[in-house]
LONUDREN-294185 format. One record per residue (C-alpha): residue in one letter; x, y, z. Coordinates in steps of 0.02 Angstrom, whole numbers. Example, Ala and Ser with C-alpha at 12.3 -4.5 7.8 and 13.67 -1.06 7.14 Angstrom:
! residues 2
a	615	-225	390
s	684	-53	357
***
This chain:
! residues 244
x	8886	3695	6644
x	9030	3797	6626
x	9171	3762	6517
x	9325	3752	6640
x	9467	3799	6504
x	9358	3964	6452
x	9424	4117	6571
x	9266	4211	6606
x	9386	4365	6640
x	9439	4363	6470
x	9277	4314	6392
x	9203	4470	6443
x	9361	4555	6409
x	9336	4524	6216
x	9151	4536	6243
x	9205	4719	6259
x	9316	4747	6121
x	9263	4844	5979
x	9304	4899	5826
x	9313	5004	5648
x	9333	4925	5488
x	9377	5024	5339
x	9411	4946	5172
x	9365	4960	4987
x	9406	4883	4813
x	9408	4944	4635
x	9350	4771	4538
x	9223	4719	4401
x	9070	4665	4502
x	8981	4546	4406
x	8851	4501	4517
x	8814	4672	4627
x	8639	4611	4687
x	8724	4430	4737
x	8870	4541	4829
x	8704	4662	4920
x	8638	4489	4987
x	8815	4430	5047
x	8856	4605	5134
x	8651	4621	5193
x	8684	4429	5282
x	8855	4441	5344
x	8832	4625	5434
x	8664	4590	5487
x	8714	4386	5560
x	8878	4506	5636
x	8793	4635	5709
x	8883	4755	5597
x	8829	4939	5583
x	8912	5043	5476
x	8912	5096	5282
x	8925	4972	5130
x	8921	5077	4953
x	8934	4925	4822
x	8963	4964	4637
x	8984	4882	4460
x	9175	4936	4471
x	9184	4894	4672
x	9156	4911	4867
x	9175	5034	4976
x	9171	4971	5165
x	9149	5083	5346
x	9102	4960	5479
x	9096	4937	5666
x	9066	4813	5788
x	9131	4673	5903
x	9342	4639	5856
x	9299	4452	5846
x	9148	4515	5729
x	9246	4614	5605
x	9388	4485	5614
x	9270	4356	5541
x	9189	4464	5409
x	9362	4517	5341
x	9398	4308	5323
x	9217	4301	5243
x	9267	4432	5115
x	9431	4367	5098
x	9334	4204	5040
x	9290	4302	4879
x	9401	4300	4743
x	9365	4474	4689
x	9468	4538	4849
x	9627	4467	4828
x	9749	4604	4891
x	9624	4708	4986
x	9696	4834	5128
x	9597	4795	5288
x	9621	4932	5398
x	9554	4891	5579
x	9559	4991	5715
x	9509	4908	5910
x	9438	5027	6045
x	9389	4940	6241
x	9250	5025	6250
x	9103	5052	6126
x	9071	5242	6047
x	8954	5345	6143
x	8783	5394	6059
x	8838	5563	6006
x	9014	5488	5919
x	8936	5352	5850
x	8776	5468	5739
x	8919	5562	5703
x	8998	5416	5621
x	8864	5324	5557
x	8887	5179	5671
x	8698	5189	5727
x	8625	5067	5595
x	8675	4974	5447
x	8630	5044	5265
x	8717	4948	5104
x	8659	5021	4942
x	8685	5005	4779
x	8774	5160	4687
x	8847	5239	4498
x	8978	5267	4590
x	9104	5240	4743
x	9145	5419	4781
x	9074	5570	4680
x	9214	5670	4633
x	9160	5779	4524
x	8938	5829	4571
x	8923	5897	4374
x	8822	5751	4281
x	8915	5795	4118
x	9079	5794	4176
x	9178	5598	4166
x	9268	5522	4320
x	9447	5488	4276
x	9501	5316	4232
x	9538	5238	4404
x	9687	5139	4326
x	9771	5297	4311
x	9790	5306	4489
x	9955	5364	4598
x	10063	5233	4658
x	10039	5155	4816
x	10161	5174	4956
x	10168	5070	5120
x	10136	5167	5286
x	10326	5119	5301
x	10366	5214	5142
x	10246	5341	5189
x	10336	5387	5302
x	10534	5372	5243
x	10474	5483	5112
x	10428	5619	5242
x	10588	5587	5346
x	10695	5611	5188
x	10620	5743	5107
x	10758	5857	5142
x	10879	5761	5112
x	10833	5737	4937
x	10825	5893	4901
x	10974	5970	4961
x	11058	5812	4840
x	10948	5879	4681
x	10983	6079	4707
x	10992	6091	4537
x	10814	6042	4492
x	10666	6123	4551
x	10547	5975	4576
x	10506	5959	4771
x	10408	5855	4853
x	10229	5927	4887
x	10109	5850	5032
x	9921	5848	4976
x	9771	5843	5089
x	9622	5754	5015
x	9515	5774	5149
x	9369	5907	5198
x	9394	6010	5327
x	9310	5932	5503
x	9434	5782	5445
x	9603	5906	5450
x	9540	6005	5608
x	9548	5816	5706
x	9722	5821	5647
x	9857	5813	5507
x	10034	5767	5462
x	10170	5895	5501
x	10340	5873	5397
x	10414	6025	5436
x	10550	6017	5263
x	10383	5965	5149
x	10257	6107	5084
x	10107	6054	5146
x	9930	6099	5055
x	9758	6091	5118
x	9617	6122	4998
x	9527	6163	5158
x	9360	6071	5060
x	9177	6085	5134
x	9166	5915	5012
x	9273	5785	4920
x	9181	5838	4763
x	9254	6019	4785
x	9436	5966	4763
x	9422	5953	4556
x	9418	6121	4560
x	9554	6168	4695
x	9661	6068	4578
x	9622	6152	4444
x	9644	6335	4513
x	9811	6285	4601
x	9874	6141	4469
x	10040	6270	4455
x	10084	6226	4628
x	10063	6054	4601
x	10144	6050	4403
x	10321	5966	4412
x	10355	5910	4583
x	10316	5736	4665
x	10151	5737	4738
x	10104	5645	4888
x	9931	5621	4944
x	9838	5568	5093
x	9640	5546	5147
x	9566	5444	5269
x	9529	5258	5186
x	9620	5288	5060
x	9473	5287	4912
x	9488	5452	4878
x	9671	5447	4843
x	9636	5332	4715
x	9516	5449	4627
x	9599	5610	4658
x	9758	5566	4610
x	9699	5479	4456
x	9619	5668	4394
x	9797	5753	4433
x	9897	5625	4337
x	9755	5645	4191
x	9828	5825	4177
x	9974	5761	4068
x	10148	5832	4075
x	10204	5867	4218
x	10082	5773	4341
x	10155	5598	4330
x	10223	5594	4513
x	10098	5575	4631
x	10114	5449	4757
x	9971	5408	4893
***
């Protein structure tokens, strides 16, 4: 029987709510095959498909599925101490991705593997990763975007230096063609990047547009932020601003 106080209207109704899940965490992982076996159960119990990259210095999370799904595995992970302060970003559609959308995205099956690393931002074997601790600070979206807004401003009240604020697009280029930010008193710079492991090297060859001026990033999840703007700060002198 029925329950009576259960709307089947707006049963189905969340019945049909879906949803994308991005998150990831730079932690010590002292247990990475107990942390497959959590993410393997969880997903798989939640009918979760998606991408889970674990490492022994973190997570890195794209999932989709049922809202009420990827509400409860963000209170599962929450559970775990190791993600205390951990940016959920969750984004709710009606209806789910069509077949062609969701190969595209990876939403067509569920693959968690162990990795060296998180992203790869650098493909040469010789060459070390940056220390992730070096990152850029973190700015709210709120921030973010005050930063933007002002960015005139602030520079017509520091003529006399010539730092400016500079926006940098870590992201390859089917991400910018969807769409980017336009601030129309901020120089704006996109690597225009086949790969995330090609912008090492668009630093490097355009580090004296970059050299003295507050730098302010941007990527998708926000993981390769972290990474990207810990190599430009481990240029020294002159790279300490950068902001993401």
């Amino acid at each position: 029987m029925a329950d009576p106080d259960i709307n089947p209207q707006m049963e189905n109704d969340e019945q049909k709510n879906y949803g994308v899940l991005l998150y990831y965490k730079y932690a010590a992982i002292p247990d990475l095959q107990s942390l497959f076996d959590f993410y393997h159960s969880n997903c798989t119990s939640l009918s979760l498909l998606g991408r889970v990259r674990l490492s022994s210095h973190g997570v890195n999370v794209t999932v989709g599925g049922r809202l009420r799904a990827l509400e409860e595995h963000i209170e599962a992970v929450k559970s775990n101490a190791l993600f205390e302060g951990t940016d959920f970003k969750l984004a709710s559609c009606l209806e789910p991705l069509d077949d062609q959308v969701a190969r595209e995205c990876g939403f067509t099956s569920l693959s968690i593997r162990i990795v060296k690393e998180l992203v790869t931002l650098n493909s040469h074997p010789l060459l070390k990763s940056p220390e992730i601790s070096d990152a850029g600070r973190h700015l709210s979206a709120a921030e973010f975007h005050s930063v933007l807004q002002n960015a005139g401003k602030c520079e017509e009240k520091s003529a006399g230096s010539d730092k400016k604020l500079i926006l940098l697009d870590a992201r390859n280029l089917y991400e910018t063609r969807i769409g980017k930010f336009d601030a129309p008193d901020v120089k704006t710079l996109d690597p225009e990047i086949r790969q995330y492991s090609d912008l090492p090297s668009w630093i490097d060859n355009n580090s004296e547009q970059l050299r003295g001026n507050n730098i302010l990033m941007y990527c998708t999840g926000g993981i390769r932020c972290e990474m990207a703007s810990a190599y430009i700060r481990s240029k020294g002198a002159g790279f300490e601003n950068v902001f993401q």
